[in-house]
C-alpha positions as CSV (number, residue, x, y, z in Angstrom):
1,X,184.9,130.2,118.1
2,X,181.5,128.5,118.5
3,X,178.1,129.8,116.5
4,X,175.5,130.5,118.7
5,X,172.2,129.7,117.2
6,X,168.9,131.8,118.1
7,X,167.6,129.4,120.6
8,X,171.1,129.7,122.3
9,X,171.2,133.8,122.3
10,X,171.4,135.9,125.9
11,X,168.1,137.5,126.1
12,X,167.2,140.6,128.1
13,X,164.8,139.3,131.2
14,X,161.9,141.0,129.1
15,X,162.0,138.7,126.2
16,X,163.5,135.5,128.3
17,X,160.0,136.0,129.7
18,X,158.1,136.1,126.0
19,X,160.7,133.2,125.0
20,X,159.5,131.3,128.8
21,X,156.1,131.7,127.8
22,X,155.7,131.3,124.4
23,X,157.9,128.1,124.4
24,X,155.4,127.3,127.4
25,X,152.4,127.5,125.0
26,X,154.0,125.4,122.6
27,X,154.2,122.7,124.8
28,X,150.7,123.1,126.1
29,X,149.4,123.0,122.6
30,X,151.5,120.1,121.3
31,X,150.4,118.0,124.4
32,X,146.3,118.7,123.3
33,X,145.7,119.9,127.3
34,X,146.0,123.7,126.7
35,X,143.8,124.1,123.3
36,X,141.1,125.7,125.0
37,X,142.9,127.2,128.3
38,X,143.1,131.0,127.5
39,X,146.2,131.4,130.4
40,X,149.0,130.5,128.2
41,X,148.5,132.8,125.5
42,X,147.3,135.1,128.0
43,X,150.6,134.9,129.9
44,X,152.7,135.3,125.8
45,X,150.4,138.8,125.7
46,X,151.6,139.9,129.1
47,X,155.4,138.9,128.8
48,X,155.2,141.1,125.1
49,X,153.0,143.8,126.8
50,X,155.6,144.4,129.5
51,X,158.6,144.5,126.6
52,X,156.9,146.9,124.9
53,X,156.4,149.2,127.4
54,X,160.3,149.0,128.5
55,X,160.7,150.1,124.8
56,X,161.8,147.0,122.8
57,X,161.2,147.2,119.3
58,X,158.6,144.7,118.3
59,X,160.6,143.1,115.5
60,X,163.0,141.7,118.9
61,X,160.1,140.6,120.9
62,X,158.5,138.7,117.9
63,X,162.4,137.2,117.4
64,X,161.9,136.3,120.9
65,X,158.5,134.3,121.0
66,X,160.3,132.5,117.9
67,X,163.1,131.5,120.5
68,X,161.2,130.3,122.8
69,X,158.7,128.4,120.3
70,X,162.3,126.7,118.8
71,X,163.5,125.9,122.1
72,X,160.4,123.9,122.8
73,X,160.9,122.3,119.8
74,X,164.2,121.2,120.1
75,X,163.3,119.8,123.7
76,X,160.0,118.2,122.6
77,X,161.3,116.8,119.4
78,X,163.6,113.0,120.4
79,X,160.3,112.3,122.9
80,X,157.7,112.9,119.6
81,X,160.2,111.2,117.5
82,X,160.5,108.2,119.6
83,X,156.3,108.7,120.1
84,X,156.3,107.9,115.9
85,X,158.3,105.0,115.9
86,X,156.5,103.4,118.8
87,X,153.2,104.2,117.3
88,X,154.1,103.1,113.6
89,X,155.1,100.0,115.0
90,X,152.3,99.5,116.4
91,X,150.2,100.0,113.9
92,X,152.2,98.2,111.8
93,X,151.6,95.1,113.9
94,X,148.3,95.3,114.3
95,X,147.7,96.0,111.0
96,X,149.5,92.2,110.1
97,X,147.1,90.6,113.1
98,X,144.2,92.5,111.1
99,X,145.1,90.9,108.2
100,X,145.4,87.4,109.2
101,X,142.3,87.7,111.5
102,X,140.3,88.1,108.3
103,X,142.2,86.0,106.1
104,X,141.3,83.4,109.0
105,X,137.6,84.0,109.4
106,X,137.4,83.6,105.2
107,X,138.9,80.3,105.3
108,X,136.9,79.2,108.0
109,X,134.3,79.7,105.3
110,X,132.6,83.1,106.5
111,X,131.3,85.3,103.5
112,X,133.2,88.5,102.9
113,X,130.0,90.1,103.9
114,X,130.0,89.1,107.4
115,X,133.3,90.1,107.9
116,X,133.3,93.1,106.7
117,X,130.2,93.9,109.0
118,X,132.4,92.4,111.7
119,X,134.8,94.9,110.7
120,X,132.8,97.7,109.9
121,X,134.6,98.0,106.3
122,X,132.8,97.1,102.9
123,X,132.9,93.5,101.5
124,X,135.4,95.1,98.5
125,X,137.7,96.4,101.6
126,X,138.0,92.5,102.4
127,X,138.8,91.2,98.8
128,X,141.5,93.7,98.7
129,X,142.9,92.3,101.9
130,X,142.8,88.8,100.9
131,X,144.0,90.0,97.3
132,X,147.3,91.8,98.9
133,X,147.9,89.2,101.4
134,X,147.2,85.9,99.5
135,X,149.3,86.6,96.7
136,X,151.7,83.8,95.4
137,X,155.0,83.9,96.8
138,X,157.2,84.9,93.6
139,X,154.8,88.0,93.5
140,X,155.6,89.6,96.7
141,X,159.3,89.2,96.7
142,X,161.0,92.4,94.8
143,X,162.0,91.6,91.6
144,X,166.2,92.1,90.9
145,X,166.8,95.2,89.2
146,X,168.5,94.4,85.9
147,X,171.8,95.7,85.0
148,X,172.6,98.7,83.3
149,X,173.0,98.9,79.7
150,X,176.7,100.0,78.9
């Protein structure tokens, strides 16, 4: 016997349509194009207007906006996912090229002063980059953890 979770339940056509459209607001809003387009809220209000008048309890047409607002979820969530990871990366790398591009202008003897104006940061926001990245070797590398005391 397989569990059916909520997402997965047979709906009547009266809350498959709150599900549709609330799970169709979710996606507007998590994409930034709907914030300020009234329509897909609008079309939640109508899909729980027409439930209530065929004489669903609220408490199922509230379960069914949560349906559809899940299933959205579970279809939106490996392409956000996969958004982070690309976007971490990123900013990881240009992060490093940050770092070296001020590391480099300092050695070419410009005062921490003009590059932070480059930069638009304060001079202390470039001695704590050349502080974290100009450390001695032996400091960056993790140090062992020692072994337990039996």
């Amino acid at each position: 016997m397989t569990a059916h979770t909520s997402t997965e339940e047979v709906l009547t056509p009266e809350l498959e349509a709150i599900a549709t459209a609330a799970a169709n607001r979710l996606r507007d809003e998590s994409t930034g194009t709907g914030q300020d387009d009234p329509e897909p809220h609008r079309a939640v209000a109508q899909a729980a207007s027409a439930a209530i008048a065929a004489g669903l309890p609220l408490a199922a047409i509230a379960d069914a906006e949560r349906t559809g607002q899940q299933r959205a979820r579970q279809e939106l969530r490996p392409d956000v996912l996969r958004q982070i990871a690309r976007a971490a990366r990123r900013k990881r790398e240009t992060e490093v090229e940050y770092d070296q591009a001020v590391t480099r202008a300092v050695r070419l003897g410009l005062t921490h002063r003009e590059v932070a104006a480059a930069a638009e940061v304060t001079h202390g926001t470039i001695r704590a980059i050349l502080d974290r990245t100009q450390k001695p070797d032996d400091e960056q590398q993790p140090t062992a953890t020692p072994a337990p005391i039996q």
